[in-house]
C-alpha positions in Angstrom: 0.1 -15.8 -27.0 3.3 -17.8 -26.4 5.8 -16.3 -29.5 8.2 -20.3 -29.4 6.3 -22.9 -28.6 8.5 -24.3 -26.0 6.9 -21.5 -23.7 3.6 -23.6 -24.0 5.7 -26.6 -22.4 6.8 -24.1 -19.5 2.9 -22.8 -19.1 1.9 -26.0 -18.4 4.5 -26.6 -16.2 3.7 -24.2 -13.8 0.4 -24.6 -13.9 1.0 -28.2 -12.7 2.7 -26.9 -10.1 -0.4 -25.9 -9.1 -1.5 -29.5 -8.1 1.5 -30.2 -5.9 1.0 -27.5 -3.5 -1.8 -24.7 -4.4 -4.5 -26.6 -4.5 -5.5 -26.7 -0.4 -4.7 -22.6 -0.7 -8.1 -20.6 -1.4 -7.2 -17.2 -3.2 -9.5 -15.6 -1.2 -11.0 -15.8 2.7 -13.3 -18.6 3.6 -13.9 -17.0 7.1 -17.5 -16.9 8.0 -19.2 -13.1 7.3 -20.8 -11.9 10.6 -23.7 -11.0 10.6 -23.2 -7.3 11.0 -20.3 -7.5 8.2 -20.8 -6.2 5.0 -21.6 -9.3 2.5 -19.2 -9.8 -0.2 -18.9 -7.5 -3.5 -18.5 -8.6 -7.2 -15.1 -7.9 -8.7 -15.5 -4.8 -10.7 -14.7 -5.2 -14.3 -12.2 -2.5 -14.7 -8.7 -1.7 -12.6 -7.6 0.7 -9.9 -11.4 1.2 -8.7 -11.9 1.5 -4.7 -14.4 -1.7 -3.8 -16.7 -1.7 -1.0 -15.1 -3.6 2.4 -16.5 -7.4 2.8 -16.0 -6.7 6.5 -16.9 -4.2 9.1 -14.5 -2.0 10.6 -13.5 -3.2 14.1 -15.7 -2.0 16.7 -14.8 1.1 19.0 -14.8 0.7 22.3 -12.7 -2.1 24.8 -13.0 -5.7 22.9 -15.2 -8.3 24.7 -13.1 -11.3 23.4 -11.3 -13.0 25.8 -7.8 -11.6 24.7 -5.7 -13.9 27.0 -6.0 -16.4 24.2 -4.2 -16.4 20.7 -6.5 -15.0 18.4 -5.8 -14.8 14.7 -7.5 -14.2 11.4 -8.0 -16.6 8.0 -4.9 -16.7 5.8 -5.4 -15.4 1.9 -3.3 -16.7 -0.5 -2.1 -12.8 -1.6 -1.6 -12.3 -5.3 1.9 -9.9 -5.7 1.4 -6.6 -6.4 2.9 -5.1 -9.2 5.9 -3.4 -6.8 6.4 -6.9 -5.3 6.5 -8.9 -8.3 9.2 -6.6 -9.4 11.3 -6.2 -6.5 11.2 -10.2 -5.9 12.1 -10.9 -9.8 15.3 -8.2 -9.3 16.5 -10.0 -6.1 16.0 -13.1 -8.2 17.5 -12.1 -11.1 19.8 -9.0 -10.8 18.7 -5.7 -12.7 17.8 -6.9 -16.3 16.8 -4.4 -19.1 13.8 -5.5 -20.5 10.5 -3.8 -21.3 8.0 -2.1 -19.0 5.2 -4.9 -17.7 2.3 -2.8 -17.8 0.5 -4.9 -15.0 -3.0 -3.3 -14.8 -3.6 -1.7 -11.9 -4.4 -3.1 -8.4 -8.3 -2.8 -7.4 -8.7 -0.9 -4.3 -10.1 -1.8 -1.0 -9.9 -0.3 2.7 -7.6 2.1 0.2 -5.0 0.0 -0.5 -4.2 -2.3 -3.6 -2.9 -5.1 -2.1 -5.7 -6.1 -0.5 -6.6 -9.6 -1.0 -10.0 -9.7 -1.2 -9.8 -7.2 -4.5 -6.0 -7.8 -5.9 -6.9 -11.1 -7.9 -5.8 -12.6 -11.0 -7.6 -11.5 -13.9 -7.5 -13.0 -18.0 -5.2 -9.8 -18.7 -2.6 -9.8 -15.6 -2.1 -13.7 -16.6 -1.2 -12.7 -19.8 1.1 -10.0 -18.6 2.8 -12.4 -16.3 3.4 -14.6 -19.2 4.7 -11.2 -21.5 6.5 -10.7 -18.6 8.4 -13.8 -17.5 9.6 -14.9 -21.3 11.2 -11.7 -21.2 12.9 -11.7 -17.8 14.1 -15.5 -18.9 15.6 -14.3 -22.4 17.1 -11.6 -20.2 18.5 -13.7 -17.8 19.9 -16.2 -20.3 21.6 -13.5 -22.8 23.1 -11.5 -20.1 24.8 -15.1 -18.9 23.0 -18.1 -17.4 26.4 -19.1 -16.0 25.6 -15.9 -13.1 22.4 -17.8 -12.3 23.9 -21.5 -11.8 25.3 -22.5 -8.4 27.9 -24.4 -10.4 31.8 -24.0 -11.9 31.6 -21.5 -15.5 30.3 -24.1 -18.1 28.9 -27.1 -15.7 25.5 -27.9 -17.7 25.0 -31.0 -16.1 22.1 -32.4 -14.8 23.3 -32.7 -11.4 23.6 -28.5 -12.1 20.7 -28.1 -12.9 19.4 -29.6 -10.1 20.7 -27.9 -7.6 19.7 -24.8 -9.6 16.1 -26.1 -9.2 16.6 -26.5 -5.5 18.7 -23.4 -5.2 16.6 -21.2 -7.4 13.7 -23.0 -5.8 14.2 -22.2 -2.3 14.0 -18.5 -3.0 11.3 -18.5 -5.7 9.4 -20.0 -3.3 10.2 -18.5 -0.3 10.6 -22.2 1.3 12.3 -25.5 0.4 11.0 -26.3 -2.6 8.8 -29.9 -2.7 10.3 -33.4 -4.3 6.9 -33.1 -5.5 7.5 -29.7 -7.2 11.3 -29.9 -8.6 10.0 -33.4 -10.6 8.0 -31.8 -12.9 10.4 -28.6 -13.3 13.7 -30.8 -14.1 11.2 -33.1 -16.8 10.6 -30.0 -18.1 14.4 -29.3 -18.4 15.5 -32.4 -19.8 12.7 -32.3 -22.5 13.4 -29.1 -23.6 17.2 -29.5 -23.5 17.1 -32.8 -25.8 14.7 -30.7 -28.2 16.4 -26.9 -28.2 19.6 -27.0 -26.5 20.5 -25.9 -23.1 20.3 -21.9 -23.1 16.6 -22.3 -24.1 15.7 -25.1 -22.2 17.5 -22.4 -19.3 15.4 -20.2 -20.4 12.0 -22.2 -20.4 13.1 -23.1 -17.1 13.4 -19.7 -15.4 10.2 -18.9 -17.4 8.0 -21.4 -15.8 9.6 -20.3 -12.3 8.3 -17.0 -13.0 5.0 -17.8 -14.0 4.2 -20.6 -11.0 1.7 -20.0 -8.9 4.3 -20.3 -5.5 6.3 -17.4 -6.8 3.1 -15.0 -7.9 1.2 -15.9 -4.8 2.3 -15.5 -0.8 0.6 -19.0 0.3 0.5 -20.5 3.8 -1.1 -23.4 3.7 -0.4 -25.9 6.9 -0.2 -28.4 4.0 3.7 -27.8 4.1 3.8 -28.1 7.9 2.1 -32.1 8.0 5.4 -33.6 8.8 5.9 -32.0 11.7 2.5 -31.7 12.9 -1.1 -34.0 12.0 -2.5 -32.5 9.6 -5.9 -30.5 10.9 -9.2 -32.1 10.1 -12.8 -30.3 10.1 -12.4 -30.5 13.6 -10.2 -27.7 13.5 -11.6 -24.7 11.5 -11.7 -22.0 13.3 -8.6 -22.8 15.4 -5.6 -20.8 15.6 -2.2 -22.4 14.1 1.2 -20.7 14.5 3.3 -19.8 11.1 6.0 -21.6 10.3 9.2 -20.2 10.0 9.7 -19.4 6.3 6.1 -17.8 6.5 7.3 -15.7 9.1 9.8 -14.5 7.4 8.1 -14.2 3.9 5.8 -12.1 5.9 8.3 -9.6 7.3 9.9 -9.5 4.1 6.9 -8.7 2.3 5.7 -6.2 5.1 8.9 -4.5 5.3 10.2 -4.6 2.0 8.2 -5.9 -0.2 10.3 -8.8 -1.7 11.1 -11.6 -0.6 13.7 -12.4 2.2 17.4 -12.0 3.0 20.1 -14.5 3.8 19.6 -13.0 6.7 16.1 -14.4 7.4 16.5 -17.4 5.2 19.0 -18.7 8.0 17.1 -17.5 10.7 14.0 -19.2 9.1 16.2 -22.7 8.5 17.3 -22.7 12.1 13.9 -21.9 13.6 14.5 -18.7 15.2 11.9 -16.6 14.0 9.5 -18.9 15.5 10.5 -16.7 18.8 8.6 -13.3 19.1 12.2 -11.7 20.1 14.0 -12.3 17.2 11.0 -11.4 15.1 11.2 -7.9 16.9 14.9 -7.8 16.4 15.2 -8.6 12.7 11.6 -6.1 12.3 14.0 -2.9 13.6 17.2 -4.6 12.0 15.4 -4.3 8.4 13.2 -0.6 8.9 16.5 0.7 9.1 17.3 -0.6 6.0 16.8 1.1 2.5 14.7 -0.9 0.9 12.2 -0.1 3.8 12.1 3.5 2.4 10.1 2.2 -1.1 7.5 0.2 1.1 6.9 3.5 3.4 6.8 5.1 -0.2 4.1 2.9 -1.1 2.2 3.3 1.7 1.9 6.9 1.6 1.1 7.0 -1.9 -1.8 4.7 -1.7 -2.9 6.1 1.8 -3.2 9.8 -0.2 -4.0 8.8 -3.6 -1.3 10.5 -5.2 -2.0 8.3 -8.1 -4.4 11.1 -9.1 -1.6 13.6 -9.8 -1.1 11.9 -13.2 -4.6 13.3 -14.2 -4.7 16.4 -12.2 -6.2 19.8 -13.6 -6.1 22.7 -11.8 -7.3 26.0 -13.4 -4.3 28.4 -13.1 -5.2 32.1 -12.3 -4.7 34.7 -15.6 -2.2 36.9 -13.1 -0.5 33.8 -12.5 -0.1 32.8 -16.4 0.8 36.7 -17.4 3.2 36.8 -14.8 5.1 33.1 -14.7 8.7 33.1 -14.3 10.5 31.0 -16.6 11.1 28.4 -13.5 8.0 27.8 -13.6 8.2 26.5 -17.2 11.6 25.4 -17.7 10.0 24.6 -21.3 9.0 28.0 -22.0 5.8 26.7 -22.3 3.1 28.5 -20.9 1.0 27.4 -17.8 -1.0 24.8 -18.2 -4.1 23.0 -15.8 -1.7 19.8 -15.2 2.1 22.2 -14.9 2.1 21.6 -11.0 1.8 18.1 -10.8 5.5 16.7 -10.8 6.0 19.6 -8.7 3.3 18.8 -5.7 3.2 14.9 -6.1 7.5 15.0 -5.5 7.0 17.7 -2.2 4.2 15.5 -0.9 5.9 12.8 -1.2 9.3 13.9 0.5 7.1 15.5 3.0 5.8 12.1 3.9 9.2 10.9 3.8 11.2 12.7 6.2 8.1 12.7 8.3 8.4 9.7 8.8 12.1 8.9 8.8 13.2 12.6 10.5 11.2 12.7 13.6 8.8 9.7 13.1 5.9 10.5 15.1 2.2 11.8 14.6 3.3 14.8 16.0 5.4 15.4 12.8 3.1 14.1 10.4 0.3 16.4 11.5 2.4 19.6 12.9 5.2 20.4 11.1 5.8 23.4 9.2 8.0 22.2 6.7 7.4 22.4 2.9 9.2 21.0 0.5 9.7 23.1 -3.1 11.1 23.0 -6.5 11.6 26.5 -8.2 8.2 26.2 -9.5 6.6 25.5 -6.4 8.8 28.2 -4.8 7.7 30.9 -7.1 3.9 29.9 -6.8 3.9 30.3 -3.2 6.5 33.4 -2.7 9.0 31.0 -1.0 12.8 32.1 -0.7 14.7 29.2 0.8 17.5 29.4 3.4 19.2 26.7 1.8 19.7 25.5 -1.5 17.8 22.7 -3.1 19.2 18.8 -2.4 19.6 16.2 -5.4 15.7 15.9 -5.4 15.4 19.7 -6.7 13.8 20.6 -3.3 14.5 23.0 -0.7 13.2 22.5 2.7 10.8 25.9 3.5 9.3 26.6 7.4 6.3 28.2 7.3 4.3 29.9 10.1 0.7 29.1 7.8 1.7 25.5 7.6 0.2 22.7 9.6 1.3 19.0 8.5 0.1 16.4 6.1 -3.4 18.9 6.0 -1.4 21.9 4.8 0.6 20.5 2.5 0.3 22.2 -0.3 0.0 19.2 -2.6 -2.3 17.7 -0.9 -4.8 20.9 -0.6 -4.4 20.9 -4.8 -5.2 16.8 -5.3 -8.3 17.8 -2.4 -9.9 20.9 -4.7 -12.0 21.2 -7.9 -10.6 22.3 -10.9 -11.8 26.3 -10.0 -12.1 26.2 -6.3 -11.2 24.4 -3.0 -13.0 21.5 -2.2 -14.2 21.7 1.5 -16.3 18.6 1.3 -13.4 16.6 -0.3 -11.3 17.5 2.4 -13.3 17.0 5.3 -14.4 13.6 3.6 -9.8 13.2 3.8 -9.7 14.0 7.9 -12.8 11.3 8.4 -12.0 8.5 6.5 -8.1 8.7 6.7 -7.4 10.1 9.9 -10.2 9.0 11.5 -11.9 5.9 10.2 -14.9 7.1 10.9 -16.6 6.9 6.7 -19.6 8.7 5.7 -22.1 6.6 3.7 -22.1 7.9 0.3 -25.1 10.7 -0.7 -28.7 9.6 -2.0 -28.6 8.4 -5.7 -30.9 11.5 -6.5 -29.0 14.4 -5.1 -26.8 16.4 -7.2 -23.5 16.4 -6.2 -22.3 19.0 -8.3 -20.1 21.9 -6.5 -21.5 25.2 -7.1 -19.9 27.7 -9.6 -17.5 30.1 -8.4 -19.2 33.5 -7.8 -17.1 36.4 -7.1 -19.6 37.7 -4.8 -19.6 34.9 -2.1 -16.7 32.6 -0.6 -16.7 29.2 -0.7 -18.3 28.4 1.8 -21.0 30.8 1.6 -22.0 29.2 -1.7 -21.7 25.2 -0.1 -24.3 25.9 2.7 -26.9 25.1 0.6 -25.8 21.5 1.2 -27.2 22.1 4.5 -30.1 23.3 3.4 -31.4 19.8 2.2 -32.3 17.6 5.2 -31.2 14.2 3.9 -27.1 15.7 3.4 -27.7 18.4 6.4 -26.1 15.8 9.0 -23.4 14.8 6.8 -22.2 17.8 5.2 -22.3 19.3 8.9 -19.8 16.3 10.0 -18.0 16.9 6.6 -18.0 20.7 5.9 -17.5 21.5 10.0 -14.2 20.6 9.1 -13.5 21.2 5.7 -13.9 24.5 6.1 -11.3 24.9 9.1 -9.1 24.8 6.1 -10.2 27.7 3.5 -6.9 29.7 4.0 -5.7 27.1 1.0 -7.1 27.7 -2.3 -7.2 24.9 -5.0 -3.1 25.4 -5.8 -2.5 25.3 -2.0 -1.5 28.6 -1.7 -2.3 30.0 1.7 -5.0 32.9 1.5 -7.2 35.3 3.8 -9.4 36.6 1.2 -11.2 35.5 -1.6 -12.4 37.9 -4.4 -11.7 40.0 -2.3 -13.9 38.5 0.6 -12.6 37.7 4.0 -11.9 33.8 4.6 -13.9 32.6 7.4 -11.8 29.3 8.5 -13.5 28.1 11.5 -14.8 25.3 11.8 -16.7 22.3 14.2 -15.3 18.8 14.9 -18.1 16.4 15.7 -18.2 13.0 16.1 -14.3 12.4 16.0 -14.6 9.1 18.4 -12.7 11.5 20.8 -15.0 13.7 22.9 -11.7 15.4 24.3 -11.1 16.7 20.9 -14.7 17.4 19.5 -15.5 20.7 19.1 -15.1 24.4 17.4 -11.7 25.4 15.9 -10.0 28.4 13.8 -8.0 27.4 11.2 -5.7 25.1 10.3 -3.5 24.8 13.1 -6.0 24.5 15.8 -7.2 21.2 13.8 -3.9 20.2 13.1 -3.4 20.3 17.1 -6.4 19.0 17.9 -5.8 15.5 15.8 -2.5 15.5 16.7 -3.1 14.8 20.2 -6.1 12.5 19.6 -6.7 8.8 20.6 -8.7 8.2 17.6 -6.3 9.4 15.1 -3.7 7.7 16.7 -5.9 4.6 16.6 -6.8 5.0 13.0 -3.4 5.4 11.6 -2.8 2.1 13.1 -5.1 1.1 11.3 -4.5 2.0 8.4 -0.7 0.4 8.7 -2.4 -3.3 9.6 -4.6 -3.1 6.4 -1.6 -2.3 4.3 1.1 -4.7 6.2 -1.4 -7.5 6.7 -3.3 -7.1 2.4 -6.3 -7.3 4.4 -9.0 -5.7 6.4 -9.2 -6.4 10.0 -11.4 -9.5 11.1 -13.5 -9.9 14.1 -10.4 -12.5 15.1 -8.1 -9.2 15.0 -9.5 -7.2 18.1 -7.3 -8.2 20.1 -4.0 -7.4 18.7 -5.1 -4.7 16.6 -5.8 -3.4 20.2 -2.3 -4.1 21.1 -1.1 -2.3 18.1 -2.7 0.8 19.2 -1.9 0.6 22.7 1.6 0.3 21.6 1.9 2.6 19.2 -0.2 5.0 21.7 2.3 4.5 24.4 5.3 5.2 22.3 3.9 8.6 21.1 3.0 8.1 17.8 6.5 6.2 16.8 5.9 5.0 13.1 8.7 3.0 13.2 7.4 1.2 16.7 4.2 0.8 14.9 5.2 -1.7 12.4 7.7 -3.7 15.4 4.4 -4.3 16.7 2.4 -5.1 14.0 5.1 -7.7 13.5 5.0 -9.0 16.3 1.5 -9.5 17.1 -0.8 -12.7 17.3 -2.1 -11.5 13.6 0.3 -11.3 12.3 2.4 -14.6 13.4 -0.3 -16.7 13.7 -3.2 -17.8 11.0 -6.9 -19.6 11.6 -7.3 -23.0 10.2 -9.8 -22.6 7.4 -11.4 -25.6 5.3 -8.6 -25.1 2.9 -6.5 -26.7 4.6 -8.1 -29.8 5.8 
């Protein structure tokens, strides 16, 4: 509940605002569902759970839509996510100290949280965006509201305040702000600053700002565009409309950077420019190589991995381990515990990811390279000396001959394990679904999926063949396990091994079914899988893939073949260049160009 009871005032305020522009903005998709699409899912009641897709995944194979036309999917009206809300309130505000949010976490679908078919508002984000934006307003006025107002130190005139409305506004918004919409906001000001005074009628201000529905949600509704163009009747649906300007560049923005846009683009969005495919590609390089596209790589990679399930992570720790653990490895002098690696592997996946990405760039990297990153923990769990001494991170760059990429890494092998063992199932269900987009339907209600108890008189994967054994998994596990067990050299703390209890470690393995017959087949090891996807179509394809769900907040649409195709092609042609990638993802039909939908009529 509101704690002054102006704050009610500046609740209903923004949800006014509502009526001036929202309401032709669906918060959700009003494309038609094929009929080979999956039909939509019920919300699930709790946060951070994976929801099935409401679409299909693209079809394989060479598109039969007629791609010399501009093709484009439905526009969602996409809720922030909690990274966005708080990156676009610190480029609104400045760095304010106030208390953590606690936004619930993001539903999952296609793997990623800002999806928005899943990421919706719920009873307990409204009320943290309420908690939220009475703080950030007290902030804002008690650190100095004077640093907000586009006016001389102590101007509290109207005629200030206005052009703080249309100022503030403009970048709230993402766009000019409406007459329609600055009415209502200035009534608000001038009732509360007759009743309270100005620093809380300030205050209430900013608040309702912060809680409108034009700041929390990324709208493009043609609604904004009718005095430039008719407006669309039911004539229309279906039809593809370009973006405006200031959609184009909330879209880069948000893809990029996850906050709203620059100067830089603001102008380039006033004069028109973005709406040239050029200067989109120039300002896309123009702001990768910027820092702030390092925390939206960041993001990407930690929802693409799930390294969200470090924070609950329990590994069982050998007793040789325990008896003999340095004190690096418990700087506490605490004894081993299940959860002690989990700092240690989430931060040298992570900066694995990075530099991948940023030093060298290329699939190649991401699925060859032989680096490892350690702390002195990680160091002394895997026998590591490194040549050079740890950065400002606390980790040390190590080569190693065992390694093989993103599937070696030894964080990575520890979140794809049981608590006692290695997971192979786990991490053959990882290659399909993340590398290759090619998902398993999940086993028969009936059939216990327990893993079987370590036994120190089999390996691993002796004791999983009995998944074989039982006709309704045998296909599966065979697609699963024929490559989970390619990588049995890692153990369930991702330390590299040739024998368990004292058994040799069979590691070969079978790929089947990649959607690359040039690739298919028996392996050894690690490496030879690591090789073998590094030089695949499909992998290449699918990583693609994986970028437009995250950089569009969707899944791809039957209206998408086409440039999703280009995508690929693209990022095919330039060997695997990450950075390429998302040039062309910004620069394609989808993403620069929306279908008219009944919202908008």
């Amino acid at each position: 509940m509101s704690r002054f009871r102006g704050d009610c005032l500046a609740w209903w305020v923004a949800a006014s605002l509502a009526t001036a522009s929202l309401s032709t903005v669906s918060c959700q998709s009003e494309a038609p569902v094929a009929a080979t699409d999956i039909p939509p899912q019920p919300i699930p009641t709790g946060v951070g759970q994976e929801m099935p897709p409401r679409v299909a995944v693209t079809p394989a194979g060479t598109p039969t839509t007629d791609c010399t036309k501009v093709l484009a999917g439905a526009a969602e009206a996409r809720l922030l996510t909690r990274l966005q809300y708080d990156n676009t309130v610190r480029d609104l505000l400045g760095e304010l100290s106030v208390p953590e949010r606690n936004f619930p976490e993001e539903n999952l679908l296609l793997g990623f949280g800002n999806n928005a078919d899943a990421h919706r508002a719920s009873l307990l984000l409204s009320e943290r965006h309420l908690a939220a934006a009475e703080d950030l307003a007290a902030a804002a006025v008690v650190r100095g509201v004077d640093q907000l107002l586009p006016c001389q130190a102590g101007d509290h005139s109207e005629a200030c305040v206005s052009s703080f409305v249309t100022q503030f506004g403009y970048r709230a918004f993402r766009r000019p702000i409406q007459p329609e919409e600055a009415l209502p906001l200035l009534e608000l000001w001038r009732t509360a600053n007759s009743a309270f005074g100005f620093d809380k009628a300030m205050e209430l201000l900013i608040e309702t700002f912060l809680q409108s529905p034009q700041l929390l949600y990324r709208t493009e509704s043609l609604r904004a565009q009718a005095e430039a163009a008719p407006s669309p009747s039911s004539a229309d649906v279906g039809k593809t409309q370009a973006l405006d300007a200031y959609q184009i560049a909330s879209r880069l923005s948000y893809l990029l950077w996850n906050t709203l846009p620059d100067s830089e683009l603001f102008g380039l969005a006033d004069s028109g420019a973005l709406l040239d495919v050029e200067t989109v590609r120039a300002q896309a390089r123009r702001m990768i190589e910027d820092e702030r596209a390092r925390g939206t790589v960041a993001d990407f990679y930690e929802q693409w991995l799930g390294m969200s399930a470090f924070a609950g992570l329990t590994r069982d720790v050998p007793s040789d381990l325990v008896s003999e653990a340095p004190s690096s490895a418990a700087p506490s002098s605490e004894p081993l515990s299940p959860s002690s690696f989990n700092g240690s592997w989430e931060a040298s996946l992570s900066r694995f990811v990075q530099d991948s990405f940023w030093d060298g760039g290329t699939v190649e990297t991401l699925l060859a390279s032989r680096r490892v990153y350690v702390d002195s923990a990680l160091a002394d769990l895997y026998g590591y000396a490194p040549a050079a001494a740890a950065e400002q991170d606390g980790l040390a760059v190590v080569e190693d001959e065992h390694r093989a990429g993103i599937l070696t890494q030894p964080g990575l092998m520890a979140l794809l394990a049981h608590a006692d063992q290695s997971a192979p199932v786990q991490r053959g269900k990882f290659v399909r679904e993340q590398l290759l987009c090619k998902p398993l339907p999940p086993p028969p209600p009936d059939v216990d999926t327990t893993p079987p108890d370590p036994d120190p008189s089999a390996t691993t994967r002796e004791r999983f063949k009995q998944h074989s054994a039982d006709q309704r998994c045998a296909t599966c596990h065979r697609l699963l396990e024929g490559v989970g067990f390619g990588l049995e050299e890692y153990d369930q703390l991702g330390r590299y091994r040739t024998q368990e209890y004292g058994l040799l470690v069979d590691a070969s393995g079978n790929l089947l079914d990649s959607g690359d017959s040039s690739v298919d087949g028996t392996f050894n090891g690690a490496q030879e899988l690591a090789a073998k996807l590094a030089s695949s179509t499909q992998v290449s394809a699918c990583l693609a893939t994986q970028w437009f769900r995250y950089g569009m907040g969707r899944g791809e649409q039957l209206e998408d073949v086409c440039s999703l195709q280009q995508i690929k092609d693209d990022f095919s042609a330039t060997g695997g260049d990450f950075r390429e990638l998302l040039v062309s993802l910004a620069t394609s039909n989808a993403f620069r160009f929306r279908a008219i939908g009944e919202q908008d009529l």
